[in-house]
C-alpha positions in Angstrom: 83.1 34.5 61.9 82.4 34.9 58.2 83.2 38.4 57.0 80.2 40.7 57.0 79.8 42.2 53.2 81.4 45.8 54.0 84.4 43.7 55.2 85.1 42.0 51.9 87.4 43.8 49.2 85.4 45.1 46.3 86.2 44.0 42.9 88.5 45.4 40.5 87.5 48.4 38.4 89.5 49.6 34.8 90.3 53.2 35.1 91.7 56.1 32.7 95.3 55.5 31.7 96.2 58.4 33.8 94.8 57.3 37.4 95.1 53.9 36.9 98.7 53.3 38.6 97.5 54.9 41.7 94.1 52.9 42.0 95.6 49.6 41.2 97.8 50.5 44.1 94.8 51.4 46.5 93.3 48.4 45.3 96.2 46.2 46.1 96.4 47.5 49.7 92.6 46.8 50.2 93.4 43.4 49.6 96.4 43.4 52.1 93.9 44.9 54.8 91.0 42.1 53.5 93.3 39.2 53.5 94.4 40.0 57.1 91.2 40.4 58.2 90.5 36.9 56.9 93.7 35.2 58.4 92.7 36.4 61.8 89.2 35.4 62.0 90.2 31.9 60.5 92.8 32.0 63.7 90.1 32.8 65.9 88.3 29.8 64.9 89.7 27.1 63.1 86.4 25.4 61.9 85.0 28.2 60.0 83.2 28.2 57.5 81.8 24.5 57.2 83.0 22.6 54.0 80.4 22.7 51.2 77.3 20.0 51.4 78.9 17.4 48.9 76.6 14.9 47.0 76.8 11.2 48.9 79.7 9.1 47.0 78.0 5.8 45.3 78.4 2.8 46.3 81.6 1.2 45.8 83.4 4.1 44.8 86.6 6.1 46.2 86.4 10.0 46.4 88.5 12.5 46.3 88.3 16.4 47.6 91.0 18.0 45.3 91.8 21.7 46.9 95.1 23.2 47.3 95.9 22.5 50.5 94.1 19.3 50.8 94.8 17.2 47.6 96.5 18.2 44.0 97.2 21.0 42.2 94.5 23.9 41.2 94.6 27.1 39.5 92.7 29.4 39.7 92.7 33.4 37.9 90.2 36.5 37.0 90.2 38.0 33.9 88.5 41.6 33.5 87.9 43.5 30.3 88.9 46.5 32.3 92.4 45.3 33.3 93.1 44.1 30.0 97.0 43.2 30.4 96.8 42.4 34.1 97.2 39.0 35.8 95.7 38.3 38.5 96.4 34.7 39.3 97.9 35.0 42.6 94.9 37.2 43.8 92.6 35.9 46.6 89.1 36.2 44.6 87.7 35.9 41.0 84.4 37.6 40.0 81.8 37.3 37.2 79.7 40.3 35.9 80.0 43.8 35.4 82.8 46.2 37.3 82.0 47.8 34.9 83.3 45.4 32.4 82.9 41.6 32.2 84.6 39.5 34.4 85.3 35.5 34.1 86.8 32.9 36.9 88.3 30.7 35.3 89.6 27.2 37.7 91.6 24.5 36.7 92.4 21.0 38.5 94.7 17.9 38.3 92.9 14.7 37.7 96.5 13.0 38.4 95.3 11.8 42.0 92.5 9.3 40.3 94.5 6.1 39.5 94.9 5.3 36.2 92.1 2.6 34.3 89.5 3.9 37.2 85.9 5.1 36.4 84.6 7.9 37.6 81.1 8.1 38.7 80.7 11.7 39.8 82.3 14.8 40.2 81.0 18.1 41.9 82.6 22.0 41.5 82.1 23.9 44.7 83.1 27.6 45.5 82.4 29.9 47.6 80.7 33.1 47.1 81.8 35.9 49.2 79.7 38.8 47.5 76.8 39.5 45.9 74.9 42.2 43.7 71.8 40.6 44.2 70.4 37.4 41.9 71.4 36.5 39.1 72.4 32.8 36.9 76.0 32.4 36.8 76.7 29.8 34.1 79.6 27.2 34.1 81.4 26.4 30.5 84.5 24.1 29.6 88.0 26.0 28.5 89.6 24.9 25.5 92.5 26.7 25.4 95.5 26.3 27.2 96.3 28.9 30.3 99.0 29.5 33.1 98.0 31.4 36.7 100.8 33.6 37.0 100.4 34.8 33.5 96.6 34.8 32.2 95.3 38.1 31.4 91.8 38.9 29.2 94.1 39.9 26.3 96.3 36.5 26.2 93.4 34.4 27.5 91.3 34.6 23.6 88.2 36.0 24.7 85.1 33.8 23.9 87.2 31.5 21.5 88.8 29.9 24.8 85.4 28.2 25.9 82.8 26.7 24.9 79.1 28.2 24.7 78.0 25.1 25.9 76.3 25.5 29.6 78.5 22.8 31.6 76.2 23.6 34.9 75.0 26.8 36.4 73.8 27.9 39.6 71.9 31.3 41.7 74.5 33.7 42.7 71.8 35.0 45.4 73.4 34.7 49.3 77.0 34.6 50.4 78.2 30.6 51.0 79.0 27.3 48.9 77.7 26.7 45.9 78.2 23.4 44.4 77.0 21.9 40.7 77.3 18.3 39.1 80.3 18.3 36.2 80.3 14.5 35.9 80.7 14.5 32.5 82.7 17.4 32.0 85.4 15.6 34.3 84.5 12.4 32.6 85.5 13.8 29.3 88.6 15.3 31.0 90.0 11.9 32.4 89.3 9.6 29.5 90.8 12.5 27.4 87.7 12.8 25.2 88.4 16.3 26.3 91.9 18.5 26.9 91.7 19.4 30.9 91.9 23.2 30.2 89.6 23.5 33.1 86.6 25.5 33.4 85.0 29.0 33.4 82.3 30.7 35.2 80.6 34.6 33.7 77.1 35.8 33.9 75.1 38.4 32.0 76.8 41.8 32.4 74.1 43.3 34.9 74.9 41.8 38.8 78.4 41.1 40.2 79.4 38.2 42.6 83.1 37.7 44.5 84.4 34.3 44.9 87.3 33.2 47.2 90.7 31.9 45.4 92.7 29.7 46.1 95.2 32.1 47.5 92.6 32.2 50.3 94.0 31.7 53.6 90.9 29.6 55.0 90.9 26.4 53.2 87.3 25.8 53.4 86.9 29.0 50.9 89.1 27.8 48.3 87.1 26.0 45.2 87.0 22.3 44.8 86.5 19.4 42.5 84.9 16.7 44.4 85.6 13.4 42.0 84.1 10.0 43.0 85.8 7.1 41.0 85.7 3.2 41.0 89.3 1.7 40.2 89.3 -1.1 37.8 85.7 -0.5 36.6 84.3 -2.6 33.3 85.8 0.2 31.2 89.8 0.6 32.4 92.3 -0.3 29.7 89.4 0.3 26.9 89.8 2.9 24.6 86.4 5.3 24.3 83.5 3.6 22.4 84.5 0.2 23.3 81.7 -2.7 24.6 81.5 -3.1 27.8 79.0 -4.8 30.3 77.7 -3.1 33.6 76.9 -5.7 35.7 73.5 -4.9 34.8 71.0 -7.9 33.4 68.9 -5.2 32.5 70.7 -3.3 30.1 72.2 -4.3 26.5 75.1 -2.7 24.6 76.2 -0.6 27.0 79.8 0.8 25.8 82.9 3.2 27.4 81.8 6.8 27.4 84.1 8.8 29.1 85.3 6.1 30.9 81.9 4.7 32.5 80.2 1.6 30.5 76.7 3.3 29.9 74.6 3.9 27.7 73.2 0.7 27.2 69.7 0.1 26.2 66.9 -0.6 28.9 65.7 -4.6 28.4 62.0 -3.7 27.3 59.7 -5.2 30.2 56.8 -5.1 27.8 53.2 -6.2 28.8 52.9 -10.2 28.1 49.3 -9.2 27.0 46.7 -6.9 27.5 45.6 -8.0 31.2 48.8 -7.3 32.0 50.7 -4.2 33.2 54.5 -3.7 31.6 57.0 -5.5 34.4 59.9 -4.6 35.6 63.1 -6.0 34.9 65.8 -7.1 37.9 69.4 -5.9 37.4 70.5 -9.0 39.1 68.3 -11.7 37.0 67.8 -9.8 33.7 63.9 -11.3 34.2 60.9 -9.1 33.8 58.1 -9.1 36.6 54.4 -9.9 34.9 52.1 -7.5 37.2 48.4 -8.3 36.4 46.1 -5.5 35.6 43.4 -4.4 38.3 39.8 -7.0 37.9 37.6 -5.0 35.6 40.1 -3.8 33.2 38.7 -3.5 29.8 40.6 -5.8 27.5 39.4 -7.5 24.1 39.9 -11.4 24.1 39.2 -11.1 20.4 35.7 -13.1 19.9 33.7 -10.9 18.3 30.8 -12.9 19.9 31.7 -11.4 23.4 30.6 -7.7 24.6 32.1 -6.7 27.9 35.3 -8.1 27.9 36.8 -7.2 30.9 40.2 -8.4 32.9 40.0 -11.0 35.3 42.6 -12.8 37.6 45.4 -11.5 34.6 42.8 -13.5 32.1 40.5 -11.3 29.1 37.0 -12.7 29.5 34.3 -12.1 27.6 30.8 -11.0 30.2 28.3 -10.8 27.9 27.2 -13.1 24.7 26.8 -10.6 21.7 23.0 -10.7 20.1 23.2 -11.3 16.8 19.0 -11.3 16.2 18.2 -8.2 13.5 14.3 -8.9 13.7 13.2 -10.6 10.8 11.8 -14.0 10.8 13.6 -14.3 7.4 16.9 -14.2 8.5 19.1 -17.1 10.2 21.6 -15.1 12.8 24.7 -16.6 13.8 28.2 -15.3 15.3 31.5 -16.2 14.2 34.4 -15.4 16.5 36.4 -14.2 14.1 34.5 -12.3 11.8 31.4 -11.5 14.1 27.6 -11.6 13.5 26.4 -13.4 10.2 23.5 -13.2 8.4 22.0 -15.8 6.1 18.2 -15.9 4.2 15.6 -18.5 5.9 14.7 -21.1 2.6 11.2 -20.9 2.3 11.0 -23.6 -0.5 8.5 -26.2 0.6 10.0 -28.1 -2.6 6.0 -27.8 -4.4 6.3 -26.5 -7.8 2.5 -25.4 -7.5 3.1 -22.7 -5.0 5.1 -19.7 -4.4 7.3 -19.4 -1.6 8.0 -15.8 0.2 8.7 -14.5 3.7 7.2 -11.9 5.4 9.5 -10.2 8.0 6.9 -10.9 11.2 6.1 -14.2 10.3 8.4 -16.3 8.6 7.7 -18.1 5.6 4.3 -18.2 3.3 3.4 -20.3 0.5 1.1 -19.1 -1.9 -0.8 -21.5 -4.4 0.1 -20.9 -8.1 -2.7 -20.0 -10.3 -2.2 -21.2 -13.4 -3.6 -19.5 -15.7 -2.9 -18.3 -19.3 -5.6 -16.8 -20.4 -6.5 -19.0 -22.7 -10.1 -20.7 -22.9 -9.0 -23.4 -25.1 -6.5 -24.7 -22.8 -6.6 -26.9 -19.6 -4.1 -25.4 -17.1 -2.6 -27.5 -14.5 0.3 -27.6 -12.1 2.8 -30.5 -11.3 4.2 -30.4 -7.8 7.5 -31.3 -9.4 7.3 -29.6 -12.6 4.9 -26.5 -12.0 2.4 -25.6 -14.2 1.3 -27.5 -17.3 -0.7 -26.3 -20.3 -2.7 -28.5 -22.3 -5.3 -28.3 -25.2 -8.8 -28.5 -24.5 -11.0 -30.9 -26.1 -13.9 -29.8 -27.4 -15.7 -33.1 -29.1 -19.2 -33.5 -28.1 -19.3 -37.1 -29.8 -21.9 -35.6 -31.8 -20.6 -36.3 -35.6 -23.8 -34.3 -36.4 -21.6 -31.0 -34.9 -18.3 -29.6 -35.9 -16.2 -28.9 -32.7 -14.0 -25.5 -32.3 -12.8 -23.6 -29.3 -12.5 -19.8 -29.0 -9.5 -18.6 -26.6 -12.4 -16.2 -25.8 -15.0 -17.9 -25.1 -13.8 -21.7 -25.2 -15.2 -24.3 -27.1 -18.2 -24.1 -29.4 -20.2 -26.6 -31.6 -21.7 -25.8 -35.3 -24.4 -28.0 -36.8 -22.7 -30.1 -39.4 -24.6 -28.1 -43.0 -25.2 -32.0 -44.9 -24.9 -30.6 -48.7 -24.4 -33.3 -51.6 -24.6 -30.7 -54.1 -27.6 -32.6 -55.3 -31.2 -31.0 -55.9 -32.7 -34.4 -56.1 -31.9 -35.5 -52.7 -32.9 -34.2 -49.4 -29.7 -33.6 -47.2 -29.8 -34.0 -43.5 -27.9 -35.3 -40.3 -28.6 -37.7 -38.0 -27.4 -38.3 -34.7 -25.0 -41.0 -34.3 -25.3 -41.6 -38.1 -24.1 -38.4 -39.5 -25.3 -37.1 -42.9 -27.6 -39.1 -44.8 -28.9 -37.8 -48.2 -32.1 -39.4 -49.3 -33.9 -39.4 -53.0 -36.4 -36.8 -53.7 -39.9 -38.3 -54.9 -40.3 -35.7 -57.3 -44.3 -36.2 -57.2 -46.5 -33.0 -58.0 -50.0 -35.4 -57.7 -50.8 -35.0 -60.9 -51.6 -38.2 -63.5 -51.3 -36.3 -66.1 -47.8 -35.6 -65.9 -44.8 -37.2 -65.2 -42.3 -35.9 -62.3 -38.9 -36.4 -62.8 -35.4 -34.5 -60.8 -32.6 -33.2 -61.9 -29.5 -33.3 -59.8 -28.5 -29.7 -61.2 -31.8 -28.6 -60.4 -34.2 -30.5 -59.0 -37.4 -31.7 -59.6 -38.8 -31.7 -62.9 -42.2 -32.2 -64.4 -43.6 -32.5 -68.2 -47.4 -33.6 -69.4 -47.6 -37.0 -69.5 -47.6 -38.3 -73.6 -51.1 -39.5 -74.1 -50.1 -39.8 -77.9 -51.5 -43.2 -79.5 -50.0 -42.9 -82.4 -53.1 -42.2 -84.4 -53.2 -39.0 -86.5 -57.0 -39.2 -86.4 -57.3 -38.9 -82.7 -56.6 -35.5 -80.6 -54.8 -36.9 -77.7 -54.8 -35.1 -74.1 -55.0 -36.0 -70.7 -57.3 -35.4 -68.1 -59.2 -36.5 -65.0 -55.5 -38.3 -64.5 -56.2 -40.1 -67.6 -55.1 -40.1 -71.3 -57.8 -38.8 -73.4 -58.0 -39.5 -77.2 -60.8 -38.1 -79.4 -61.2 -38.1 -83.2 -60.1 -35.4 -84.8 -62.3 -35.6 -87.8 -60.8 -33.9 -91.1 -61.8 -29.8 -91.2 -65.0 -29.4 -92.6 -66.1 -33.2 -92.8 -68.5 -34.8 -90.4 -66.9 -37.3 -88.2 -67.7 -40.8 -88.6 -66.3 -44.0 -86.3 -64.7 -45.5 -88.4 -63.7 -42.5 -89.9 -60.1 -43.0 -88.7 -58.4 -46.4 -88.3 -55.5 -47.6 -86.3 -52.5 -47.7 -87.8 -52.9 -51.3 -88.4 -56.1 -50.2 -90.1 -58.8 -51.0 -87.2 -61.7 -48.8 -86.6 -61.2 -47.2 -83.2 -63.5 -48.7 -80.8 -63.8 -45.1 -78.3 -62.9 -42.7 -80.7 -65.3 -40.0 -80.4 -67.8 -39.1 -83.1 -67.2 -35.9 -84.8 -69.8 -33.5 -84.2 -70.3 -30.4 -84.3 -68.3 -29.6 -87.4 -65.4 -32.3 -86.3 -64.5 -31.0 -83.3 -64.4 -33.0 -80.0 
């Protein structure tokens, strides 16, 4: 029957200098009575307690159960700040926590029984806890210092020098049984000597206390154990630590020895072969990566920007639905481009015709509107050249009339001025006439008189003087009238006129002379 808790010895307390001969005494006798107790109910039945729940060995490998009195040597001792110089190795328990000063357990076991060039693969810690003060975390660390059974006290052992801070394993103190932890790598280290074996040590925070059975317990199913689980002649015997190695495993690369196991390689990457595709898997016996297609429907992109809706199907990216590339202008040609997407170009609205101009409008497409030529200018004829546009040309303003002179206004256009006929001459009459131009003809300088005589002059025009009725004759008083040359005698003053009173010059009598009467006068 397992011991009930009043049953089991209580732990060791430090005590004044004076009484602590006579309680160490005490102590030891509670330990004869607890120790017999033990032996007879491990008589009484043979099969108690149960061996602790061990982790299933791997496939392939050998294990071991090393225990004193099953297999190698182990060593086990407490060390108590309160019983400073005081070994305890050959004591039947070891405790952690407060009694009421800190107490470690520290174990130690020979690796000797795993053959030499093996691998181990796994290696559990089990012991038994046979009382409790409640819960608490009791934390396993490696020892690195050196430390004999029979002689290991908390003043020899180094205090917190002698182990590592590094948490190895730990494990709930609650309930009184096995407790067992994976230090795989610890033993690992130990056996491929990346690590001294100084074994290993268990504390706590100094607030509960827990008992554990030594190995000086007489039930063998109480002592601690190192459960080690190792392949013989595994890819890493006979190679120092860091060397390559393979594991037998296609799906691993550069695996190398680390404390005597070929790990640490890396995982072959079973990446996704594409986007309808989910990552595979890769087989340890093959090395080949599995290609699982993505569920129908996945989106995907098969890269054609033309395509909206790409979704997965049957492990293939298709494209559901064309992309619209129309931006709703008539003006605008759409196309799409795969690769770069929707492209947009201008419509040409040239109808190739110089004489019009060519637009779009946005709802309906192109429009060509007729040029107007025009420059403002009334003097010029503006046309337009289907091939060259508009053309500009003088207007011609001759009205074939030489009897005009022909101009054009860029106003008004063209006008036409009477041609002024002018020959500077007085003595002709200027005009124009039509076909013929000017034509200047003679003045007839005629003022209807006989009696004098019309005459022009260019400078200024006509001229007229009395006709010269003079015959010569000094006796004759010579004027003109009725339009005709008068001559009458011109008798002497104061003598009476006679006909033959005057004479021609060539001494003739004139024949019409008139008499002189009236005192000579005509």
């Amino acid at each position: 029957m397992v011991p009930s808790r009043s049953s089991l010895p209580p732990p060791l307390f430090s005590q004044a200098p004076a009484r602590r001969r006579r309680r160490r005494t005490a102590l030891l006798g509670a330990i004869g009575l607890s120790l017999a107790g033990l032996s007879l109910a491990a008589e009484a039945r043979a099969d108690w307690p149960p061996p602790p729940t061990l982790p299933d060995p791997p496939a392939g490998a050998t294990c071991v159960l090393i225990r004193r009195g099953n297999v190698g040597a182990v060593a086990d001792a407490d060390v108590s700040l309160g019983n400073g110089n005081w070994a305890t190795g050959a004591y039947p328990y070891t405790w952690t926590g407060p009694s009421p000063f800190d107490h470690w357990s520290l174990y130690k076991f020979d690796l000797s029984v795993v053959p030499a060039g093996s691998q181990v693969v796994l290696a559990a810690f089990s012991t038994y806890v046979s009382w409790n003060d409640q819960s608490s975390l009791v934390r396993i660390h490696r020892i690195t210092a050196p430390w004999e059974e029979s002689q290991v006290t908390w003043q020899n052992f180094g205090g917190n020098a002698s182990w590592d801070p590094a948490v190895v394993a730990s494990f709930d103190g609650s309930g009184v049984g096995h407790k067992t932890v994976d230090v795989t790598p610890l033993v690992q280290a130990w056996y491929v000597g990346a690590a001294p074996n100084h074994g290993l040590l268990m504390e706590e925070d100094p607030v509960k206390l827990h008992a554990y059975f030594a190995s000086e317990s007489g039930t063998v199913n109480l002592r601690p154990s190192l459960y080690v689980c190792f392949v013989a002649g595994g890819p890493c015997a006979g190679l120092p630590e860091g060397a390559g190695c393979n594991d037998g495993n296609l799906c691993t690369t550069g695996e190398t020895c680390q404390l005597g196991q070929c790990s640490g390689g890396a995982p072959v990457g079973c990446t996704a072969v594409d986007q309808c595709h989910e990552a595979g898997v890769c087989d340890p016996a093959t090395g080949q990566c599995t290609t699982p297609e993505k569920l129908d429907g996945a989106p995907c992109n098969d890269a054609d920007l033309c395509t909206a809706g790409d979704m997965c199907q049957s492990g293939m990216c298709v494209g559901s639905t064309p992309v619209s590339c129309f931006d709703g202008s008539a003006c605008t040609n759409e196309v799409c481009d795969p690769q770069v997407g929707c492209v947009t170009s201008t419509v040409s609205c040239d109808d190739g015709n110089a004489c019009t101009a060519d637009g779009c409008d946005a709802g309906t497409g192109c429009i060509h509107e007729t040029v107007i030529c025009d420059d403002g200018d009334a003097c010029t004829a503006d046309t337009c050249d289907p091939a060259t546009g508009c053309g500009i040309s003088p207007v011609s303003c001759d009205d074939g009339e030489v009897c005009t002179t022909d101009g054009c206004d860029a106003q008004t256009g063209c006008f036409h001025t009477g041609v002024v006929c002018n020959d500077s001459d007085l003595c002709t009459t200027d005009a124009c006439v039509l076909g013929t131009g000017c034509v200047y003809t003679a003045m007839t300088c005629n003022d209807g008189d006989a009696c004098t005589e019309d005459s022009c002059d260019p400078a200024v025009g006509c001229q007229t003087s009395p006709v010269s009725c003079d015959d010569a004759l000094a006796c004759t008083y010579d004027s003109c009238g009725g339009g005709n040359c008068q001559h009458m005698i011109q008798c002497p003053p104061g003598q009476p006129c006679s006909q033959d009173f005057c004479s021609t010059p060539e001494g003739q009598t004139g024949a019409n002379a008139w008499l002189c009467a009236n005192g000579g006068q005509p």
